[in-house]
C-alpha positions in Angstrom: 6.7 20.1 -3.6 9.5 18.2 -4.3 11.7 19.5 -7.6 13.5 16.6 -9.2 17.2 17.1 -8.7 18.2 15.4 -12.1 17.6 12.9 -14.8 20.5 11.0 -14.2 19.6 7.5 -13.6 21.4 3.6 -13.8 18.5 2.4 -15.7 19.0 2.1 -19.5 16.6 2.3 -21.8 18.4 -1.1 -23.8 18.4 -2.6 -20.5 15.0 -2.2 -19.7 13.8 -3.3 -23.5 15.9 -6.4 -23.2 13.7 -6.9 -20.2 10.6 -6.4 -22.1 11.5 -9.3 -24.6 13.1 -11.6 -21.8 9.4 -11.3 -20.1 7.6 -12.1 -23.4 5.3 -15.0 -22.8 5.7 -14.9 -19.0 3.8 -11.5 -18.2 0.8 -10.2 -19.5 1.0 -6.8 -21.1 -1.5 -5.6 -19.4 -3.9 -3.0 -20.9 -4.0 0.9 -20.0 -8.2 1.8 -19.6 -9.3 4.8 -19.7 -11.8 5.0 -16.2 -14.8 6.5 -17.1 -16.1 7.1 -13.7 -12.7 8.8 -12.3 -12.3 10.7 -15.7 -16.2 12.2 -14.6 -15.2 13.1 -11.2 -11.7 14.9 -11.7 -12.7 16.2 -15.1 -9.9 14.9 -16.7 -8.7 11.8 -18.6 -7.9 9.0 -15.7 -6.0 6.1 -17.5 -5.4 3.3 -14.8 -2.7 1.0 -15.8 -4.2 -2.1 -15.1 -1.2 -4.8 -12.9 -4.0 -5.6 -11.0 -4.2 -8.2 -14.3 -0.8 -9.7 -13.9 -0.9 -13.9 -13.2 0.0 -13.4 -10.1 -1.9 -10.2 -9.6 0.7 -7.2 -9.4 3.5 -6.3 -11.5 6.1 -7.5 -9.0 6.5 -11.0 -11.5 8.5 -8.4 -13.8 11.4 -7.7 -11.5 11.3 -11.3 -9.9 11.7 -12.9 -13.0 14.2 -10.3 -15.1 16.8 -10.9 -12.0 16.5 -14.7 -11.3 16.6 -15.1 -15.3 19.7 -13.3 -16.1 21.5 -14.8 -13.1 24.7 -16.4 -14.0 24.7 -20.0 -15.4 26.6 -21.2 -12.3 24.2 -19.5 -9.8 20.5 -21.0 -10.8 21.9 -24.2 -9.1 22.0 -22.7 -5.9 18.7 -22.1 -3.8 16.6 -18.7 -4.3 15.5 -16.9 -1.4 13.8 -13.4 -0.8 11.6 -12.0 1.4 8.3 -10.2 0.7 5.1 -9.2 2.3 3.4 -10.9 -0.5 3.5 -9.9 -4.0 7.4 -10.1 -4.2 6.8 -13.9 -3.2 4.6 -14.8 -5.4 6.3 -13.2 -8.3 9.8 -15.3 -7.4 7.6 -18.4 -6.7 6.1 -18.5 -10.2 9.7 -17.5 -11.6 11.1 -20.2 -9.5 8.5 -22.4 -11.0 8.9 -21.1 -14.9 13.1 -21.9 -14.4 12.9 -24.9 -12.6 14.6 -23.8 -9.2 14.2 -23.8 -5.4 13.7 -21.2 -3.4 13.1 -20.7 0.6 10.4 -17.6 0.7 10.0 -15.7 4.1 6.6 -13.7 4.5 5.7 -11.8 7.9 3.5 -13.9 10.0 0.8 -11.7 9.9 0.8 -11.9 5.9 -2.9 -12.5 4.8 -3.8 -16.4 4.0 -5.0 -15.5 0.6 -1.5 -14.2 -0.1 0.3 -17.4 1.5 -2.1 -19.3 -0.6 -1.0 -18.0 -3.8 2.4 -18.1 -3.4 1.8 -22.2 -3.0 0.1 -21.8 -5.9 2.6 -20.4 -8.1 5.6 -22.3 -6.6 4.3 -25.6 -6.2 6.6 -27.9 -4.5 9.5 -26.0 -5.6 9.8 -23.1 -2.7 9.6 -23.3 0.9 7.3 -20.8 2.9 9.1 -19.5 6.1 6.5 -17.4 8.5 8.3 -15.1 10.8 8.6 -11.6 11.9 5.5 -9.1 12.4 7.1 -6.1 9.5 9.0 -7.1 6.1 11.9 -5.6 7.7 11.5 -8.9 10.3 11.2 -11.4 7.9 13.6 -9.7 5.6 16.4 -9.6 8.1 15.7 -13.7 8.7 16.1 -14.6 5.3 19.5 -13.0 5.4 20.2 -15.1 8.1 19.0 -18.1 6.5 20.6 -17.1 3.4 24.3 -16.6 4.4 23.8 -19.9 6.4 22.9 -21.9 3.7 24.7 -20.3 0.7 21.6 -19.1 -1.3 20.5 -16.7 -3.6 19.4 -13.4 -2.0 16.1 -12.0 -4.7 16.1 -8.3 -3.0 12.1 -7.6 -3.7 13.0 -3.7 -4.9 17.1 -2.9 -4.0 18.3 -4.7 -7.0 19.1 -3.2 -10.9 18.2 -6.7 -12.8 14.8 -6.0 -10.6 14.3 -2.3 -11.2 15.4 -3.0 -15.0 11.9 -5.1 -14.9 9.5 -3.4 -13.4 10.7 -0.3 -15.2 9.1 -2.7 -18.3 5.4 -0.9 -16.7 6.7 2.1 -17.9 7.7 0.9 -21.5 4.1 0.1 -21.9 2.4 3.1 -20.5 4.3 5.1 -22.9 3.9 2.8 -25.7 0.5 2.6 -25.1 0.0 6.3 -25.8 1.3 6.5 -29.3 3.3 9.6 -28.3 0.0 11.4 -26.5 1.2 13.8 -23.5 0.9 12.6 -20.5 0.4 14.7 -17.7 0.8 13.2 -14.6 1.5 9.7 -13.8 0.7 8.4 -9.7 2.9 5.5 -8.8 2.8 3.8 -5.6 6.0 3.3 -3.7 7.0 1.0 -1.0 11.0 0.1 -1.5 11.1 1.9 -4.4 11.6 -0.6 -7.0 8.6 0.4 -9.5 8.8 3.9 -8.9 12.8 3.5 -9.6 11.9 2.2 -12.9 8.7 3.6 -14.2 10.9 7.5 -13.5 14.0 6.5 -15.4 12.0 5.3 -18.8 9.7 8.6 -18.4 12.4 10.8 -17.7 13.9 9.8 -20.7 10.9 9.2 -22.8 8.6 11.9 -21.4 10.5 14.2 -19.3 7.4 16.9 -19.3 5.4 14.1 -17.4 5.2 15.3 -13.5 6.0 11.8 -11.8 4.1 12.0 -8.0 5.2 8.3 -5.8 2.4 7.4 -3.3 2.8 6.0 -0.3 0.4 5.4 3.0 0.7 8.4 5.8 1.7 5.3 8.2 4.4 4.2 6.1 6.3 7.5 4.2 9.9 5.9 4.4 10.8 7.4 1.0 8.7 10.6 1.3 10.9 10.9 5.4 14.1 9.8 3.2 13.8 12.5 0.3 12.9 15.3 2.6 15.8 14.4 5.2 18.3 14.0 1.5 19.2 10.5 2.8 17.8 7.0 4.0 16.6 6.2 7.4 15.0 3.7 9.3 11.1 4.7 10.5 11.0 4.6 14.3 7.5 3.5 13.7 5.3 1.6 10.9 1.7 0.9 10.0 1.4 -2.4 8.5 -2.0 -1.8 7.3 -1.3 -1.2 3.6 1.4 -4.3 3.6 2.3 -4.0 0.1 3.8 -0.6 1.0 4.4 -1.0 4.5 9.0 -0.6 4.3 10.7 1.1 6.9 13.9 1.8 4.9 13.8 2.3 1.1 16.7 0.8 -0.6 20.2 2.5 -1.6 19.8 2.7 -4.9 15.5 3.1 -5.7 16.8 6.3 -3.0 19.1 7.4 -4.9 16.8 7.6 -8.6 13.4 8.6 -6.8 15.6 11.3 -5.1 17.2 12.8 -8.2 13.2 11.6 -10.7 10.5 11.9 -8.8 8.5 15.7 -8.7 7.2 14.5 -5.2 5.9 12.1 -2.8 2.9 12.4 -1.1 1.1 10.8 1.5 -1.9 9.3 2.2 -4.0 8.4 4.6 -5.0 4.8 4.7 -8.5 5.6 5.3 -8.3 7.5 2.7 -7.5 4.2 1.0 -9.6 2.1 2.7 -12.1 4.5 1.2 -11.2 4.8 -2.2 -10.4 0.5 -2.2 -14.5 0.5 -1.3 -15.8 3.0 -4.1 -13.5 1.1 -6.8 -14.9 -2.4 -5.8 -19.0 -1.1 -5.7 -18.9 1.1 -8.1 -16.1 0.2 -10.8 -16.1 -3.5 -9.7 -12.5 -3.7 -9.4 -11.1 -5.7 -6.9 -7.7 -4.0 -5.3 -5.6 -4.4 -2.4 -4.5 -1.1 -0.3 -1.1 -0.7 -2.0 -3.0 -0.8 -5.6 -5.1 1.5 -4.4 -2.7 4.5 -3.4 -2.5 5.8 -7.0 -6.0 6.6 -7.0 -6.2 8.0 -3.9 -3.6 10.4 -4.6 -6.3 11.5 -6.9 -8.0 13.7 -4.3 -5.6 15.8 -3.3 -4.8 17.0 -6.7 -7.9 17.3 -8.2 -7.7 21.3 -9.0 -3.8 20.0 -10.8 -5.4 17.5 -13.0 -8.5 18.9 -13.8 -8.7 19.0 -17.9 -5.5 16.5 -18.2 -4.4 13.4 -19.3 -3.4 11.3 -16.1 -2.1 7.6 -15.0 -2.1 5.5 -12.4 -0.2 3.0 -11.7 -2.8 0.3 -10.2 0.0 -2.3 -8.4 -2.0 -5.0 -7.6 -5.0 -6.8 -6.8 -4.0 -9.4 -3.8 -6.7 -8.3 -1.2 -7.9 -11.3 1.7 -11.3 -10.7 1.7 -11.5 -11.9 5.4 -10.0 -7.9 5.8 -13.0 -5.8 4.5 -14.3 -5.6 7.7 -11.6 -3.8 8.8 -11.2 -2.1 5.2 -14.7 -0.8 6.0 -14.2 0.5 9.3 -11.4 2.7 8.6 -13.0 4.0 6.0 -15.6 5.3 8.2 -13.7 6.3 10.4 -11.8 8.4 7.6 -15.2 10.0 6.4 -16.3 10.4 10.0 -19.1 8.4 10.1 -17.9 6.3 13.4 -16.3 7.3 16.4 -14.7 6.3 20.0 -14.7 7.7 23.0 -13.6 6.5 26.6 -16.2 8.0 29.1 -15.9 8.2 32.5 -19.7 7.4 34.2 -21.1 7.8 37.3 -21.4 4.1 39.1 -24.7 5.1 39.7 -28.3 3.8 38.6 -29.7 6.0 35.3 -26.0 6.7 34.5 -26.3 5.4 30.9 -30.8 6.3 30.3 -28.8 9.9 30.7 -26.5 9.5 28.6 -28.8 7.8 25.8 -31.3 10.5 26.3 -29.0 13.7 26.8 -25.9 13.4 24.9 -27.1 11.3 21.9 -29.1 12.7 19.0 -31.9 11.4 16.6 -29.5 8.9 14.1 -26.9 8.7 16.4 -26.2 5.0 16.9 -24.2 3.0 20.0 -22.0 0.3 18.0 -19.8 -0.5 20.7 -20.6 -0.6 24.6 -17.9 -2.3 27.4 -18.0 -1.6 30.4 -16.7 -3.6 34.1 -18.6 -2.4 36.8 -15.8 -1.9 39.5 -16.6 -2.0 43.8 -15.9 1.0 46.0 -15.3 3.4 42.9 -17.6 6.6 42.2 -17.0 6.6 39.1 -15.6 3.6 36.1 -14.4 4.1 32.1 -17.0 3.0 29.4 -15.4 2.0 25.9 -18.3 3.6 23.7 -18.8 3.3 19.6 -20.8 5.7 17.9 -22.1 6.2 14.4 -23.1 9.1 12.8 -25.1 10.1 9.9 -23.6 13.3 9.0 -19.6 13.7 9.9 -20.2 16.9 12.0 -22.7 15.3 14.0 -20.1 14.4 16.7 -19.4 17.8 17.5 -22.8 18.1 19.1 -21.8 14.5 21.1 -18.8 16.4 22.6 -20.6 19.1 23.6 -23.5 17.2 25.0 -20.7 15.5 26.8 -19.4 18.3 28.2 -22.5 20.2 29.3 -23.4 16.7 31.0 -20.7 16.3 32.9 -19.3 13.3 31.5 -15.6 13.1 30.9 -14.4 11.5 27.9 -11.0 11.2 25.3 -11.6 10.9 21.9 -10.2 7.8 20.6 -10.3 8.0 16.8 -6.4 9.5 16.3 -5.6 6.1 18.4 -5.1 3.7 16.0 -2.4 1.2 18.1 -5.3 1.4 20.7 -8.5 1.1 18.8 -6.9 -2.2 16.7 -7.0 -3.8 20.2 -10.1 -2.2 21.4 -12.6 -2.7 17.7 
């Protein structure tokens, strides 16, 4: 764990109220619900804060629109520009929209249509969508670029006070929320920073007995890398799967306050999430995207902490394409070891696979996947093979089948670069 180092923080509390009334009839306040199904399972009281609700689905409006509206009177004239892997972009296309200004918004190209979608929505034929890049960190480096060519308006999506000064607003209400109640624990997911930045400095100075845990994806811990190596770097490598997250620098200054606020940061895995993302849509019938998720599935891991306490989460945002929970699904099998991938090297010889059917698998064990290219003048060829499972300990006997066969294999599931090319 993680002490927090102090409680000194940029953020004032006046700042951050004039925030709350210069967002009055532009956000919704949105509600803090107790979940009653959570709140069963950890024994304690689970109060998910609900941004999921926002108008454009996550709390990033807040920040967007705090900066852009407290720009100075000479500046709104000039064109806005940001870059975002989605919810950032929407939030300074409707604030675009709301002020009356233009704005040039790059997304990664990979961003999912629904997002793209809604950021049309909400700017209208005021912004300009500009596709480029595979990461944030691509797209974010082209906006510069575009933005020091054309003299515009740089919107940082997290590295910015005006924007920490609004999304600390989610913080305000928590707290308000609670007529004074103790709270426990509060999870808050963190990508840049921005949120995290700004929900710690109102509950540090509002609730400094609160222990504030950020969130973020195993694949993408550039604040968690940052805190424990006491100063920012770059990730040498990123998982883009939980895109509202997925940062490979956090900024200078959300650094600097989650450095000195936050108890800890902990990791999760993203099928973990993908997990959790499942449960809360068939059983609580809320629709979330990965990012929005990680609050919750922080949950697990500090299940004996919590038990008997009073506990938020943050729930960031609801901007999920649905054309992903295939994908969703399979990594959350994976995760609770249900499916798994092997490359076997057969005999190119007739009755290779009847033996392997009827001597390696089990009653319930199921082939998913099969490829295989029969190759001349070889012995012996590799066979891509899928299996599912009914119990998660259930491949153990498949490897040791394997063995005691003779068939060579390497288990694919830690693979993830490979099996996103493969499944």
């Amino acid at each position: 764990m993680l002490p927090a180092l102090s409680t000194k923080t940029p953020v004032t509390l006046e700042n951050v109220e004039a925030a709350a009334r210069r967002l009055k009839g532009v956000i919704t306040k949105t509600p803090l619900m107790q979940n009653l199904g959570l709140s069963r399972s950890y024994d304690a009281t689970i109060l998910l804060k609900r941004e999921d609700l926002q108008v454009v689905r996550s709390y990033k409006i807040r920040g967007a629109y705090n900066k852009i509206a407290t720009l100075a009177a000479t500046v709104p004239a000039r064109q806005i520009v940001c870059a975002s892997a989605g919810n950032h972009a929407q939030g300074v296309a409707y604030a675009c929209q709301l002020l009356g200004l233009r704005g040039d918004i790059f997304m990664p190209a990979q961003t999912p249509a629904q997002k793209v979608d809604k950021v049309r929505l909400f700017g209208k034929d005021l912004v300009d969508i500009h596709l480029t890049g595979r990461t944030f960190d691509d797209c974010y480096g082209a906006a510069q670029a575009f933005c020091d060519a054309r003299g515009g308006t740089f919107v940082h999506p997290f590295d910015d006070l005006a924007i920490v000064e609004g999304q600390a607003t989610v913080g305000l209400e928590i707290l308000k929320a609670v007529h004074n109640q103790p709270i426990d624990f509060c999870f808050v997911p963190i990508g840049g920073g921005g949120l995290a930045a700004g929900l710690a400095s109102v509950f540090r100075q509002l609730s400094p007995h609160t222990r504030l845990v950020g969130v973020q994806p195993l694949g993408a811990p550039s604040m968690h890398d940052a805190i424990r190596a006491g100063r920012r770097q770059a990730l040498s490598r990123l998982d883009t799967f939980v895109d509202g997250a997925a940062v490979k620098c956090p900024g200078e200054l959300t650094f600097g306050i989650c450095r000195a606020l936050l108890d800890e940061v902990h990791l999760v895995p993203e099928g973990q999430v993908c997990e959790d993302l499942l449960k809360m849509y068939n059983e609580e019938g809320l629709v979330l995207e990965p990012a929005g998720t990680l609050a919750i599935s922080a949950l697990h891991a500090y299940a004996d902490q919590i038990r008997g306490k009073t506990v938020v989460c943050v729930v960031s945002g609801s901007n999920n394409d649905i054309t992903r929970m295939e994908d969703i699904k399979e990594r959350a099998q994976r995760h609770q070891g249900l499916k798994h991938y092997f490359m076997v090297t057969f005999n190119q010889a007739p009755g290779a696979l009847r033996r392997f059917v009827n001597r390696v698998l089990a009653e319930g064990d199921d082939i998913i996947q099969f490829q295989y290219i029969k190759k001349n003048n070889k012995e012996k060829g590799p066979v891509f093979i899928g299996v599912e499972v009914k119990n998660p300990h259930d491949v153990d006997g498949i490897k040791a089948r394997m063995r005691e066969e003779g068939f060579g294999f390497e288990y694919l599931n830690g693979q993830q670069d490979l099996l996103s090319l493969l499944v």
